[in-house]
Backbone atoms as SQL, in Angstrom:
CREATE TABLE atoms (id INTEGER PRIMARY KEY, chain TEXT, resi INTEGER, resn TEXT, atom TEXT, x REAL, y REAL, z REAL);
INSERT INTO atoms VALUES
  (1, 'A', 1, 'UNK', 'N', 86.596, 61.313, 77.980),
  (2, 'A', 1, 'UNK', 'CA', 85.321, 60.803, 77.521),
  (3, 'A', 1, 'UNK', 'C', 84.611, 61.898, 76.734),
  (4, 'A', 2, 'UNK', 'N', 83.955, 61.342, 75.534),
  (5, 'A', 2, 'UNK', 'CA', 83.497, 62.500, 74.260),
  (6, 'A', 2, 'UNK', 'C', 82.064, 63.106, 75.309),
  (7, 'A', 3, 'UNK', 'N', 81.716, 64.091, 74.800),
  (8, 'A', 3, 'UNK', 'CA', 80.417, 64.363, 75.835),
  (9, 'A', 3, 'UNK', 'C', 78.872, 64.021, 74.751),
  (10, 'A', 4, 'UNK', 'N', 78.350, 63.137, 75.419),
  (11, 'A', 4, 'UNK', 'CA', 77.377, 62.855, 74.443),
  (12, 'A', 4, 'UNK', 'C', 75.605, 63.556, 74.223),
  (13, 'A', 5, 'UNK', 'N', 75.909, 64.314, 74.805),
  (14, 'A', 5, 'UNK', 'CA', 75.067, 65.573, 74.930),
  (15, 'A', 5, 'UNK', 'C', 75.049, 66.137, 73.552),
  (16, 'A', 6, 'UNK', 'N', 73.550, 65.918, 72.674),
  (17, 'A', 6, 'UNK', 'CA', 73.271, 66.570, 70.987),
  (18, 'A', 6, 'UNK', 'C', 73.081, 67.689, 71.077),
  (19, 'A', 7, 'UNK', 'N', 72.365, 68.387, 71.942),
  (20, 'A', 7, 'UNK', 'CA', 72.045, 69.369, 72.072),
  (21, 'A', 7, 'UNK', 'C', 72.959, 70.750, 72.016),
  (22, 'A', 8, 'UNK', 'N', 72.766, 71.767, 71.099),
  (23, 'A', 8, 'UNK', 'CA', 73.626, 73.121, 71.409),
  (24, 'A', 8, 'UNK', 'C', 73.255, 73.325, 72.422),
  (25, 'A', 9, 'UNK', 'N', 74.171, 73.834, 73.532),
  (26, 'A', 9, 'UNK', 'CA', 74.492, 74.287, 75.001),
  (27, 'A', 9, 'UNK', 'C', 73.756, 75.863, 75.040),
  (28, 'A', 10, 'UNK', 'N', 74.324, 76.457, 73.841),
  (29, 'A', 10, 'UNK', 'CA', 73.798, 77.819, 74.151),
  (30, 'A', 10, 'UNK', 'C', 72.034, 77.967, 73.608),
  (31, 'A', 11, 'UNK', 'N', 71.594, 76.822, 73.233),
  (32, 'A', 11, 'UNK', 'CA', 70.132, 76.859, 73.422),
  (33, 'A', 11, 'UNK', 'C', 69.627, 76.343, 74.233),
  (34, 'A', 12, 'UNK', 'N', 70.004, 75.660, 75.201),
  (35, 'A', 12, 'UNK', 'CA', 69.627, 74.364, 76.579),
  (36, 'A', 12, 'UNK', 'C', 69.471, 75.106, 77.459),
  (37, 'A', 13, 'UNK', 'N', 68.447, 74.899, 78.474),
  (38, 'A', 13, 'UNK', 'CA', 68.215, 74.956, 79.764),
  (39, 'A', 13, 'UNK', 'C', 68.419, 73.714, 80.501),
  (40, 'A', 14, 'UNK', 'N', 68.471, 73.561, 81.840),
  (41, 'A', 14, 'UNK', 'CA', 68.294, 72.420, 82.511),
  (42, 'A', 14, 'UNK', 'C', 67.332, 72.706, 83.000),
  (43, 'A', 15, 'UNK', 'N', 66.523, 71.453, 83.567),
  (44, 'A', 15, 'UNK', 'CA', 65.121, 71.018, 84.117),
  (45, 'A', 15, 'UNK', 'C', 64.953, 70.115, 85.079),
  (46, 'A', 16, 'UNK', 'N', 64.690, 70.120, 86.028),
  (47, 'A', 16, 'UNK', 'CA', 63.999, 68.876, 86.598),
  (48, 'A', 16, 'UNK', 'C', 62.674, 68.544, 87.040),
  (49, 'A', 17, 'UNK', 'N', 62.574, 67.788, 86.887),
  (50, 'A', 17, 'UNK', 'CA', 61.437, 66.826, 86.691),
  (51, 'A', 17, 'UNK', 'C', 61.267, 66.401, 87.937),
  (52, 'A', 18, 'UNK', 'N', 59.799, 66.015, 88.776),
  (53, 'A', 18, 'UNK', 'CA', 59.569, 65.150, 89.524),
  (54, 'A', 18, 'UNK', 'C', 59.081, 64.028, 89.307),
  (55, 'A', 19, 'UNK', 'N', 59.592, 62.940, 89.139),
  (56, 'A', 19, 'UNK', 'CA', 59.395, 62.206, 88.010),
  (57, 'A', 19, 'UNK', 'C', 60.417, 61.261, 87.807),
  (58, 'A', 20, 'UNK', 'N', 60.625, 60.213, 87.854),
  (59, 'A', 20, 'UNK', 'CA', 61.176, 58.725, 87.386),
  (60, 'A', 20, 'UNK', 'C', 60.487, 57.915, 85.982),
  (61, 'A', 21, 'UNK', 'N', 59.092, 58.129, 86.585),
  (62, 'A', 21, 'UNK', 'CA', 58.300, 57.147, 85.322),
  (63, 'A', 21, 'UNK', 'C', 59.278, 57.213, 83.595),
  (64, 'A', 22, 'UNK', 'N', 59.186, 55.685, 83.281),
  (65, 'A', 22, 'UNK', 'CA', 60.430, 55.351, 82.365),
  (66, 'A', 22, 'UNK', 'C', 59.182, 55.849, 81.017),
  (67, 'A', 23, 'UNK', 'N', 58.313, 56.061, 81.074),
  (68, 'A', 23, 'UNK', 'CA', 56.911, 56.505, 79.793),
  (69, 'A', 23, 'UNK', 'C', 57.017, 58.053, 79.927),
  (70, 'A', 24, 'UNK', 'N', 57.099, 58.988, 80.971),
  (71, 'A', 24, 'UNK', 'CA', 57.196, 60.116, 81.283),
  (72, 'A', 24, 'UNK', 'C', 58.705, 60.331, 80.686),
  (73, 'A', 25, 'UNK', 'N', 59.582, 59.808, 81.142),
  (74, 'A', 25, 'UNK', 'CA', 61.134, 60.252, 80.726),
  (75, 'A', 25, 'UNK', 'C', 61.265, 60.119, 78.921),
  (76, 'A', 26, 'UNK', 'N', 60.659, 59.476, 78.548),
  (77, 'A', 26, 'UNK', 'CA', 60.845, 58.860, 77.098),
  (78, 'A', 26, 'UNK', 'C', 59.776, 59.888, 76.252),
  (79, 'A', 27, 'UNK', 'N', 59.230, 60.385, 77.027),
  (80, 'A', 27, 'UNK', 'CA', 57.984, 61.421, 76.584),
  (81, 'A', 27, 'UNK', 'C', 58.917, 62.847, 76.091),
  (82, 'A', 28, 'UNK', 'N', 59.362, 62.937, 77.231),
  (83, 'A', 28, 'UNK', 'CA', 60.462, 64.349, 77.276),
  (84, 'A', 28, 'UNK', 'C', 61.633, 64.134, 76.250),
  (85, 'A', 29, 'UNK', 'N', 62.029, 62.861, 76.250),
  (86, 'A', 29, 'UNK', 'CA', 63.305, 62.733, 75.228),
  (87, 'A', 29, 'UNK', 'C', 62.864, 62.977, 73.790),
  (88, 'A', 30, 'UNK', 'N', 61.453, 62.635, 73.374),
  (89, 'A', 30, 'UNK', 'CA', 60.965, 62.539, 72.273),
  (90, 'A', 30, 'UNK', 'C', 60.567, 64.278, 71.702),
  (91, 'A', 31, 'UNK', 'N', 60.714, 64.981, 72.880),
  (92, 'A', 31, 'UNK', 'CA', 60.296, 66.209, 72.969),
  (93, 'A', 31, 'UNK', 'C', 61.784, 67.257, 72.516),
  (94, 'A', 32, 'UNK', 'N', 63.092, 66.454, 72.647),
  (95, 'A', 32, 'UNK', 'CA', 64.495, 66.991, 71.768),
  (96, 'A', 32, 'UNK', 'C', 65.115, 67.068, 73.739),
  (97, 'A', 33, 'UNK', 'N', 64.948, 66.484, 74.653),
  (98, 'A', 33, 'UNK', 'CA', 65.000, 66.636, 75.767),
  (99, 'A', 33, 'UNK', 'C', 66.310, 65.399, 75.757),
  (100, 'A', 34, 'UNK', 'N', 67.064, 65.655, 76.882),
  (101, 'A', 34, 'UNK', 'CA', 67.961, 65.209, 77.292),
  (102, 'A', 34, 'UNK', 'C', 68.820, 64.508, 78.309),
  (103, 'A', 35, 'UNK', 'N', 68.326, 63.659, 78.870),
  (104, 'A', 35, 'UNK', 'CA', 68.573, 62.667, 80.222),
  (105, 'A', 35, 'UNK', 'C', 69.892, 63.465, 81.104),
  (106, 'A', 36, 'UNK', 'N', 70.178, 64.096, 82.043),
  (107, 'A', 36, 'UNK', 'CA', 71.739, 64.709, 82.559),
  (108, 'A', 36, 'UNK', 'C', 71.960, 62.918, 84.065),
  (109, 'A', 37, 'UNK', 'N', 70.598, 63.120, 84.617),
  (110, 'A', 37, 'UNK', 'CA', 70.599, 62.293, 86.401),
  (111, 'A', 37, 'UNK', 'C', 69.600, 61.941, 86.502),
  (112, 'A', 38, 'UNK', 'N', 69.565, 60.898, 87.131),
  (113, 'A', 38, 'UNK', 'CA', 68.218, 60.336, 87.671),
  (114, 'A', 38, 'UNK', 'C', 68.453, 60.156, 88.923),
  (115, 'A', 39, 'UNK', 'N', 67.836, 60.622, 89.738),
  (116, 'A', 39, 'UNK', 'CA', 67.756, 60.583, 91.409),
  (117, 'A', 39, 'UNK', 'C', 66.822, 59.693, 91.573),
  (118, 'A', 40, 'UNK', 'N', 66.284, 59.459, 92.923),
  (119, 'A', 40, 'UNK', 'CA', 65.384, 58.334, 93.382),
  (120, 'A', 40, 'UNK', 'C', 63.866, 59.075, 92.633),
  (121, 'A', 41, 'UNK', 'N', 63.285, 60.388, 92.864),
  (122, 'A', 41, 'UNK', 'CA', 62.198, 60.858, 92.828),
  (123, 'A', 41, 'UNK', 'C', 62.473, 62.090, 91.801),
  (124, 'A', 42, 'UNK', 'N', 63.396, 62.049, 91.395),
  (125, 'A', 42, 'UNK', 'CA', 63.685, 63.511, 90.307),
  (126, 'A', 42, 'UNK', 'C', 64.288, 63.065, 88.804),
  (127, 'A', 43, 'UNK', 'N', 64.316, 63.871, 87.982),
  (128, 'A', 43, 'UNK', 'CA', 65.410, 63.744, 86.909),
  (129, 'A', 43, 'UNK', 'C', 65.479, 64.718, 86.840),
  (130, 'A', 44, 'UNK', 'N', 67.281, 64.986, 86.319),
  (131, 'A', 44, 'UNK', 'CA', 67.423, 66.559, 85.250),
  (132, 'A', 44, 'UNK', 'C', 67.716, 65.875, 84.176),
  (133, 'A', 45, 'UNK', 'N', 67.377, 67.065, 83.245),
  (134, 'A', 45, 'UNK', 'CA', 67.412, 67.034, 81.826),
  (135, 'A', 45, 'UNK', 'C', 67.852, 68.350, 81.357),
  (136, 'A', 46, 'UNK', 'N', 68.676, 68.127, 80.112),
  (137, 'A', 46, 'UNK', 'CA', 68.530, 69.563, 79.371),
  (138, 'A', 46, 'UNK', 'C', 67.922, 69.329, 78.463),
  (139, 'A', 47, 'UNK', 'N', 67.263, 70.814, 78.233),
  (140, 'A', 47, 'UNK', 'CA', 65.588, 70.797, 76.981),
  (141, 'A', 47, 'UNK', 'C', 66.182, 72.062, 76.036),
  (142, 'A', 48, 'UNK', 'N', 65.582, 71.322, 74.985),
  (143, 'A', 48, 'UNK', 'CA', 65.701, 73.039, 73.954),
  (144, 'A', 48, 'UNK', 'C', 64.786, 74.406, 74.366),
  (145, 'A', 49, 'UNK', 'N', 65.378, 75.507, 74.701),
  (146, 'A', 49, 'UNK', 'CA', 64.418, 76.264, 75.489),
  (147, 'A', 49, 'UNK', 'C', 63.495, 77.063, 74.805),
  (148, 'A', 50, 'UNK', 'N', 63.324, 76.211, 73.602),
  (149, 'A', 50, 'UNK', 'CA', 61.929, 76.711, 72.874),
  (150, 'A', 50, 'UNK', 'C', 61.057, 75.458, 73.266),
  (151, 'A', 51, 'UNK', 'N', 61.302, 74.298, 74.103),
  (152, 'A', 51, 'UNK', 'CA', 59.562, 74.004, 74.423),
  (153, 'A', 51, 'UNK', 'C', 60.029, 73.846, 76.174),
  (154, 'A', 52, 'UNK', 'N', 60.865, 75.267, 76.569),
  (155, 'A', 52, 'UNK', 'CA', 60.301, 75.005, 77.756),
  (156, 'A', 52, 'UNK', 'C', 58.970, 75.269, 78.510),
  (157, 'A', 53, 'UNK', 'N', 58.725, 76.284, 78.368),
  (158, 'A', 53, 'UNK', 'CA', 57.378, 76.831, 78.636),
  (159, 'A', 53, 'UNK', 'C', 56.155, 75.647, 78.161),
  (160, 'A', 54, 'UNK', 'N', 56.508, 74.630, 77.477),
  (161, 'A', 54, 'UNK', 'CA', 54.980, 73.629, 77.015),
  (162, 'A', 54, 'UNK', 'C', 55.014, 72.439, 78.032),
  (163, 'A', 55, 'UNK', 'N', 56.497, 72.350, 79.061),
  (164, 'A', 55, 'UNK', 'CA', 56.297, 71.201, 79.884),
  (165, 'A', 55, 'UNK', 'C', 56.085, 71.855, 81.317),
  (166, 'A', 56, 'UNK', 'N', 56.237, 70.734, 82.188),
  (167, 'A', 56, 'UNK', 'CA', 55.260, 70.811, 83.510),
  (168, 'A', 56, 'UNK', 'C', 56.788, 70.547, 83.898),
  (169, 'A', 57, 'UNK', 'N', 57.685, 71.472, 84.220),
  (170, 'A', 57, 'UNK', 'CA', 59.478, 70.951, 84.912),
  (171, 'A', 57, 'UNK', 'C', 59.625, 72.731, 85.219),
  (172, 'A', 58, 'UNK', 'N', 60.609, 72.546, 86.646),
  (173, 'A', 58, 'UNK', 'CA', 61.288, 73.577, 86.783),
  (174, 'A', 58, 'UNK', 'C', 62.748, 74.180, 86.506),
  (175, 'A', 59, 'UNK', 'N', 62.730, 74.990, 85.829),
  (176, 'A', 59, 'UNK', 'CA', 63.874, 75.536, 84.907),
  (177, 'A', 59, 'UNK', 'C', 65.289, 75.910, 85.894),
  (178, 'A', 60, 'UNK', 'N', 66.551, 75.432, 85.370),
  (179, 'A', 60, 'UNK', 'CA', 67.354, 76.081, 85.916),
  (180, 'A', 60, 'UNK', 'C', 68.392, 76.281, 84.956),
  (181, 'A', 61, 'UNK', 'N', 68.893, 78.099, 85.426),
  (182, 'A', 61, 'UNK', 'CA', 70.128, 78.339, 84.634),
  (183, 'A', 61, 'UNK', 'C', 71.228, 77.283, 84.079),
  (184, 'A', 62, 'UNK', 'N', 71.575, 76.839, 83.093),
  (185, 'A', 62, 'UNK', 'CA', 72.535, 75.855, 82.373),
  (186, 'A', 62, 'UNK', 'C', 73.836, 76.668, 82.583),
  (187, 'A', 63, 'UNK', 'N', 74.404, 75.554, 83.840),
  (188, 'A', 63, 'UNK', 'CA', 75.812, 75.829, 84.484),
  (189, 'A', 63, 'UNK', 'C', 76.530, 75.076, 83.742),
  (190, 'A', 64, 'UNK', 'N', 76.717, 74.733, 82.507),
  (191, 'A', 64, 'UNK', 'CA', 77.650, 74.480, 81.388),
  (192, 'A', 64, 'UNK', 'C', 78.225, 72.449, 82.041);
């Protein structure tokens, strides 16, 4: 399966979000952000890590 992830890897962080809301998630995508999981009460995402610092998510090292 092709990996459909746009984003360059070596500029991505992962993030998660506390957060489901489908207006909140679509907020972040619009932001160059990237859907990875949606849990019951969380999402990760990978973000370009030039607007990490402008969102409200906690950062984690991008384990490829």
């Amino acid at each position: 399966m092709a990996n459909l992830n746009p984003l360059d890897k070596s500029k991505v962080k992962r993030v998660i979000v506390e957060m489901t809301d489908e207006k909140d998630i679509d907020d972040l995508e619009s932001k160059g952000c990237y859907v990875r999981y949606r849990l019951m009460d969380m999402t990760s995402l990978d973000c370009p890590e030039s607007i990490i610092s402008t969102l409200n998510v906690r950062g984690l090292d991008y384990l490829g």
